[in-house]
C-alpha positions, -999 to 999 in steps of 0.1 A, spaced: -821 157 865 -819 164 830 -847 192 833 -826 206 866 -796 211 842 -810 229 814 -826 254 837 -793 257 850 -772 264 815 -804 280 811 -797 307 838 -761 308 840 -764 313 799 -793 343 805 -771 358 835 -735 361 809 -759 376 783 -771 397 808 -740 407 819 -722 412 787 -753 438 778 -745 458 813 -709 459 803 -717 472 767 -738 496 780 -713 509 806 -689 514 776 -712 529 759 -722 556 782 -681 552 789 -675 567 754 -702 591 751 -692 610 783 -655 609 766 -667 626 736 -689 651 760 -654 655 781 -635 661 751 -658 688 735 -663 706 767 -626 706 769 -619 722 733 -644 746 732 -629 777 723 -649 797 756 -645 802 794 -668 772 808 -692 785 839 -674 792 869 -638 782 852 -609 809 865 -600 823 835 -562 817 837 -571 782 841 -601 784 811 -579 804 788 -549 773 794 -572 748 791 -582 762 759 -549 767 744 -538 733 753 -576 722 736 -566 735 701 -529 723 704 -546 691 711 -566 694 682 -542 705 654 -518 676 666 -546 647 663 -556 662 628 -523 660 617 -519 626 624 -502 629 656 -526 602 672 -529 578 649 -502 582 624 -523 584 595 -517 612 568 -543 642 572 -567 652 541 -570 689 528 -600 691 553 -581 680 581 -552 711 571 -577 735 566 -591 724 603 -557 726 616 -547 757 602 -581 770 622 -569 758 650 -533 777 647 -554 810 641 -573 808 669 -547 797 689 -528 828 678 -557 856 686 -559 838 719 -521 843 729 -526 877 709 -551 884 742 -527 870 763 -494 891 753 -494 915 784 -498 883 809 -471 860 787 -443 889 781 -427 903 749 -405 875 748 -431 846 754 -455 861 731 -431 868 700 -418 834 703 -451 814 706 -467 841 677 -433 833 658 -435 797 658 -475 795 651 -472 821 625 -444 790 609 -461 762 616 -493 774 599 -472 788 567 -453 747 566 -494 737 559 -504 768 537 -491 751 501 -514 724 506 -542 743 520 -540 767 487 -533 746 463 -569 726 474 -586 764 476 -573 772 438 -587 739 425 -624 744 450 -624 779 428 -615 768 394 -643 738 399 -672 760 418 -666 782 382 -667 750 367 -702 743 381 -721 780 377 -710 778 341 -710 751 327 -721 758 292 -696 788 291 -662 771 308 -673 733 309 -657 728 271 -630 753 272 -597 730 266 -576 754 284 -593 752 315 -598 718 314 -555 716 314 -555 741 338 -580 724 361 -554 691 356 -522 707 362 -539 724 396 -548 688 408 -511 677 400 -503 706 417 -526 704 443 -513 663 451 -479 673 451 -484 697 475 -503 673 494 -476 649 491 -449 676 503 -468 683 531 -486 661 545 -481 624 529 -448 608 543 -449 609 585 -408 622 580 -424 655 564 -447 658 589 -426 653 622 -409 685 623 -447 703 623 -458 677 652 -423 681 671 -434 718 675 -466 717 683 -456 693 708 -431 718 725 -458 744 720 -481 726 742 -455 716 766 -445 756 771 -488 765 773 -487 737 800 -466 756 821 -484 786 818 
């Protein structure tokens, strides 16, 4: 009997494991076709055979979609200088697109959603400059080294522009508060391209 039974746990032990490895594998595969979804879905061109009043929405609503989760929107966790610089992108391209679309929209339509991109991305420029003035000042840094490396004043300056450049950050982008007015209107921005 005691043979009988380990076979048993044996199986039943081999099936779960068995199991478990079908399951992780499903959400696997589960997660890559999200990620394939989602970059199919923000790619900034018509898809083949997409209408293109339905490729140019789904487009709009993909870079909305992708300024809010770099701002934090999803998670609630305060964005880097890459993830402004990404989002400020996004608002660019987001702007020719409606720039394309300003006969179909209507005066009125297009100024306001111009007006309030145009805003949006200017409440993320100090942060976004402030980081491309210190990238300068240190990519000088680094071709001269022997020239600027030692120079006291541009050590200072290179410390004030980091100050600068944190404070900025901090303005912008570090307490949730500061950032919910930018997220409240890209919200209603996607909420008007929806009904496009």
């Amino acid at each position: 009997m005691a043979p009988l039974a380990a076979s048993v746990v044996a199986t039943l032990a081999a099936t779960v494991a068995v199991g478990v490895g079908v399951a992780l594998a499903r959400a696997e595969r589960e997660r890559r076709f999200s990620r394939t979804r989602l970059a199919a879905e923000r790619q900034f061109a018509l898809l083949p055979g997409e209408l293109p009043a339905d490729g140019l929405r789904r487009i709009a609503l993909g870079q909305l979609d992708l300024a809010i989760e770099l701002l934090g929107g999803a998670n609630g966790a305060p964005p880097d200088e890459k993830a402004v610089h990404e989002t400020r992108k996004a608002l660019k391209r987001l702007r020719a697109l409606i720039g394309l679309l300003e006969r179909e929209l209507g005066a009125e339509a297009f100024a306001r959603e111009s007006q309030a991109l145009r805003d949006t991305g200017r409440r993320l420029a100090g942060a976004r400059d402030a980081e491309v003035m210190v990238s300068t000042l240190e990519g000088l840094l680094a071709r001269h080294p022997r020239k600027l490396g030692q120079r006291s004043s541009l050590v200072k300056l290179r410390k004030r522009l980091v100050a600068e450049r944190e404070a900025a950050t901090a303005r912008t982008l570090g307490d949730a508060a500061l950032r919910a007015p930018v997220l409240e209107e890209l919200w209603a921005i996607r909420g008007r391209v929806a009904a496009w």
